[in-house]
DOMI-615166 format. One record per atom (N, C-alpha, C): atom name; y, x, z; residue number from 1. Coordinates in steps of 0.1 Angstrom, whole numbers, plus 5000, padded with zeros to 4 digits. Example, Ala and Ser with C-alpha at 12.3 -4.5 7.8 and 13.67 -1.06 7.14 Angstrom:
atome y x z num
N 4943 5132 5078 1
CA 4955 5123 5078 1
C 4967 5132 5078 1
N 4978 5128 5071 2
CA 4989 5137 5071 2
C 5000 5129 5079 2
//
This chain:
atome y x z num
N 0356 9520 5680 1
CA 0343 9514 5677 1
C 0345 9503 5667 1
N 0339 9506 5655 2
CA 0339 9490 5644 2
C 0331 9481 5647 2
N 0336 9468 5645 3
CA 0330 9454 5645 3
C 0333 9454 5639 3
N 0322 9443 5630 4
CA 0328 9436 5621 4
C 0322 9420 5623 4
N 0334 9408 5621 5
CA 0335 9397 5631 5
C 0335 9391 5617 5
N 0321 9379 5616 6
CA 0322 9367 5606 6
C 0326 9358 5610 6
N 0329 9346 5598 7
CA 0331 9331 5600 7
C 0331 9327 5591 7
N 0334 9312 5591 8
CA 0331 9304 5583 8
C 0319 9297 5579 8
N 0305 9298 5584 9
CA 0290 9293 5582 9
C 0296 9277 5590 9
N 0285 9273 5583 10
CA 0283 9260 5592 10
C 0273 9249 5582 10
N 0275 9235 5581 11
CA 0267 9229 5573 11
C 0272 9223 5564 11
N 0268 9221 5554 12
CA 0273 9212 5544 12
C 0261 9205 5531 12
N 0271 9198 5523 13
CA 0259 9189 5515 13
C 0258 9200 5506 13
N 0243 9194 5492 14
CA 0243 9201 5486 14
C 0253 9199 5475 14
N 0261 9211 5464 15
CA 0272 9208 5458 15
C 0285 9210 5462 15
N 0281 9212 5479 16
CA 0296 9215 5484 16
C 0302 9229 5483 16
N 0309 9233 5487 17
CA 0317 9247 5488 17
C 0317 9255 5506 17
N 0317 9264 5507 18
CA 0320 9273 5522 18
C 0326 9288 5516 18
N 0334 9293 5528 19
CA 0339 9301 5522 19
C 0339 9310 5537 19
N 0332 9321 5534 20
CA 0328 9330 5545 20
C 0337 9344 5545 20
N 0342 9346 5556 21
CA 0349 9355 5556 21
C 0347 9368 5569 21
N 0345 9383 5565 22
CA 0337 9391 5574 22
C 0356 9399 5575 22
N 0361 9404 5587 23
CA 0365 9416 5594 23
C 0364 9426 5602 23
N 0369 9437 5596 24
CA 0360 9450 5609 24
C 0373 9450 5611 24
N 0370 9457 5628 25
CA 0375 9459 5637 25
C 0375 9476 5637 25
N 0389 9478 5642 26
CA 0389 9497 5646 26
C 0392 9504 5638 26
N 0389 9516 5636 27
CA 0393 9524 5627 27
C 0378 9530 5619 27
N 0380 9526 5603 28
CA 0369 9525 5594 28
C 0371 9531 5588 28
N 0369 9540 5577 29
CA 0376 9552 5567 29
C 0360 9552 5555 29
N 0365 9558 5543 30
CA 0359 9559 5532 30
C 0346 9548 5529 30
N 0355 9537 5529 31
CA 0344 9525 5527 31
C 0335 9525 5512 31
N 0326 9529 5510 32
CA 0319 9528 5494 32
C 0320 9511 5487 32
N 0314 9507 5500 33
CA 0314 9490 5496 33
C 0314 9483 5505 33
N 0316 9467 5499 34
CA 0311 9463 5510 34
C 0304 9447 5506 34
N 0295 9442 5512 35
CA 0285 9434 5509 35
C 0282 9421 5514 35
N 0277 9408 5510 36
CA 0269 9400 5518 36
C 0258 9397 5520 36
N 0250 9401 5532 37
CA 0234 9396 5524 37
C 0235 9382 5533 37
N 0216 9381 5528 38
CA 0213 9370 5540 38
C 0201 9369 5537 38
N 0195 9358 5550 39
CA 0182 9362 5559 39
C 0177 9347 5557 39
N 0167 9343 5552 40
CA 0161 9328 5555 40
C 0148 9330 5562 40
N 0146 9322 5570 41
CA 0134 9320 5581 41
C 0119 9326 5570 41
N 0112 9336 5576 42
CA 0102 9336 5567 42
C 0100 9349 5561 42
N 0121 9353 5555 43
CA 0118 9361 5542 43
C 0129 9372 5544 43
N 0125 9382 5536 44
CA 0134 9395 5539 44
C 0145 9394 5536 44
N 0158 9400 5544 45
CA 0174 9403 5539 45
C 0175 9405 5524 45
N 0180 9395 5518 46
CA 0185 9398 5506 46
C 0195 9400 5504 46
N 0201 9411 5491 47
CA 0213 9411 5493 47
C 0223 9400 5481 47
N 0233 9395 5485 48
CA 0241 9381 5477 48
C 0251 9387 5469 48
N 0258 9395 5471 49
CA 0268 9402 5468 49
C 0276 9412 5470 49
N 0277 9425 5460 50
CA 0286 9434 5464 50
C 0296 9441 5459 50
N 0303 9446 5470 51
CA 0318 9446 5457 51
C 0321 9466 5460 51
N 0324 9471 5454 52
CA 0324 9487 5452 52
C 0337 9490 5456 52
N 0341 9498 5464 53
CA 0357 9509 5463 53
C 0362 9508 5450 53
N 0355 9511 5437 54
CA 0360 9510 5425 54
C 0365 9494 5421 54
N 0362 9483 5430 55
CA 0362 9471 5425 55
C 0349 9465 5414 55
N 0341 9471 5412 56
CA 0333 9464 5405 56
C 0322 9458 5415 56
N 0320 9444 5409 57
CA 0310 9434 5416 57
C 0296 9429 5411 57
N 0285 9428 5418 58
CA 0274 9427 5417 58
C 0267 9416 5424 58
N 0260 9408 5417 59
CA 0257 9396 5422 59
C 0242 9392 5425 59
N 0233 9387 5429 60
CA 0222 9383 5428 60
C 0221 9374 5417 60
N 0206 9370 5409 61
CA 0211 9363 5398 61
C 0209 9348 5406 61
N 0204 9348 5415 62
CA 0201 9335 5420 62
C 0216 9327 5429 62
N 0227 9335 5420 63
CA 0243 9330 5429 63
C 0251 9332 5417 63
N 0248 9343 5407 64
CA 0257 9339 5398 64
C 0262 9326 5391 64
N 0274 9326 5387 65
CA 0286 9320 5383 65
C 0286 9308 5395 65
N 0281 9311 5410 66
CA 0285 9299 5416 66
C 0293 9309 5430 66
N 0288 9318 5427 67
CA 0296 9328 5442 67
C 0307 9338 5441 67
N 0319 9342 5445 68
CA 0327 9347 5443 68
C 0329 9360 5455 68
N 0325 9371 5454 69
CA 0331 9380 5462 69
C 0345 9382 5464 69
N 0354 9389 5471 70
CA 0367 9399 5470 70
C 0370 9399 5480 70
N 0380 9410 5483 71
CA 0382 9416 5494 71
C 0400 9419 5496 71
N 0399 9420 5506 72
CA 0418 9429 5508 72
C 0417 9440 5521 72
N 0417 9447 5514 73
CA 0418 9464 5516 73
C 0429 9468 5527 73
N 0438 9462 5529 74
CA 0456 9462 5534 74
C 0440 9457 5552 74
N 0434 9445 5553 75
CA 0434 9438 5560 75
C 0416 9441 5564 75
N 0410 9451 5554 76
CA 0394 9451 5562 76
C 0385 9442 5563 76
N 0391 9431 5551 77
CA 0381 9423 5550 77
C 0375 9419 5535 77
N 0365 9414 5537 78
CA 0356 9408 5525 78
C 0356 9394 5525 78
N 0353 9391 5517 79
CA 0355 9370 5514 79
C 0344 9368 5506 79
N 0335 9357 5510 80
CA 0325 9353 5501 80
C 0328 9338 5496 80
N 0331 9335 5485 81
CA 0335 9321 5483 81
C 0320 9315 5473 81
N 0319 9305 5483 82
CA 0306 9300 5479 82
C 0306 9283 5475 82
N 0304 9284 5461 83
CA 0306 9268 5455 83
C 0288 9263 5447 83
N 0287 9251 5447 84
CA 0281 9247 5440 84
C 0266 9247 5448 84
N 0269 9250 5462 85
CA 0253 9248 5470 85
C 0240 9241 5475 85
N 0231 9251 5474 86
CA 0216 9245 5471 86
C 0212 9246 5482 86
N 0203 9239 5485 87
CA 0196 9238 5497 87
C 0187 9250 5500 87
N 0182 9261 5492 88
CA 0179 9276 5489 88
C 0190 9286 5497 88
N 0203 9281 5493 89
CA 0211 9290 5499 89
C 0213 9294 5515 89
N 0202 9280 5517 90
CA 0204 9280 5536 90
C 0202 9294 5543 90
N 0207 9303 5552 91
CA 0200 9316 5555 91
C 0216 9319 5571 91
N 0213 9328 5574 92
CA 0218 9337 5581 92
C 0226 9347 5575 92
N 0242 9346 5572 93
CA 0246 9354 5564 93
C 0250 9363 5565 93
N 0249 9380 5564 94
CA 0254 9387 5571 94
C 0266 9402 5562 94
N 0275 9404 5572 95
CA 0285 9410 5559 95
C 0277 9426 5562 95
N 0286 9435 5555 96
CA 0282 9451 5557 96
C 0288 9458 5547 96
N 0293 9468 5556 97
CA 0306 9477 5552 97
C 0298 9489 5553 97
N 0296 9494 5538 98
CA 0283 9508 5540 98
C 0298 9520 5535 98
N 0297 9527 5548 99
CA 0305 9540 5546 99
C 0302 9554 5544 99
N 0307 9562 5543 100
CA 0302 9578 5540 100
C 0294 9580 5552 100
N 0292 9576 5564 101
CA 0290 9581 5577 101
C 0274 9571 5580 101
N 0281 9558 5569 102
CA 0265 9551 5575 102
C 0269 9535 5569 102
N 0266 9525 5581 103
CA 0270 9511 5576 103
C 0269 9501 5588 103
N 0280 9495 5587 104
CA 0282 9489 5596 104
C 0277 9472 5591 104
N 0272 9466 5602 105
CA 0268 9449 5600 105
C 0276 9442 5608 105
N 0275 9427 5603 106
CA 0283 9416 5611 106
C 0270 9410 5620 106
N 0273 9401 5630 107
CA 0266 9394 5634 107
C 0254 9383 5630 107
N 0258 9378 5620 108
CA 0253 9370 5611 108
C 0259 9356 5612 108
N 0265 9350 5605 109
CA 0270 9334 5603 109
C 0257 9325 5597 109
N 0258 9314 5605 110
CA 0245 9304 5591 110
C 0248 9296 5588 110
N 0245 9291 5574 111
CA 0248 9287 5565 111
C 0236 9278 5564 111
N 0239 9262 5564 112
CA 0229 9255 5565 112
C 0230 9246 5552 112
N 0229 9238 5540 113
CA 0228 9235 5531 113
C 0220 9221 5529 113
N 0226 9209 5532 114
CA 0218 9200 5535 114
C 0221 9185 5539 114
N 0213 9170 5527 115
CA 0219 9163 5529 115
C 0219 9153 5541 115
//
């Protein structure tokens, strides 16, 4: 059975940096991608970031040049490195590993942004 287990959410000022990190559990096979969204009170899942089996990366424009995806393949995980934060960014962040079979979610980390 796959989990996949986040961390790293918590609060910080605006400006500051967090760096969120999603792992699945079990045995996972033909991963297409894998992604971060997130959830703010009010408003639908958006997605923040996503990085392809081929390595190529996709960003919301509302995070480029301040958010950094990547991953390590050897270890099943994805890494969101998040610098330069707005009080916008505040949400429920949630990872997802979309595979041939379907797609698996994290529980969600939150991310609070705030002086």
């Amino acid at each position: 059975q796959v989990q996949l287990v986040e961390s790293g959410g918590g609060l910080v000022q605006p400006g500051g940096s967090l760096r969120l990190s999603c792992r699945a559990s079990g045995s996972i096979f033909s991963i297409n991608a894998r992604g971060w969204y997130r959830q703010a009170p009010g408003k639908q899942r958006e997605l923040v970031a996503l990085i392809t089996s081929g390595g190529s990366r996709n960003y919301a424009d509302s995070v480029k040049g301040r958010f950094t995806i990547s991953r390590d393949n050897a270890k099943n995980t994805v890494v969101l490195q998040m610098n330069s934060l707005k009080p916008e960014d505040t949400a429920v962040y949630y990872c997802n590993f979309n595979v041939v079979t379907g797609s698996y979610w994290g529980q969600g980390t939150q991310v609070t942004v705030s002086s």
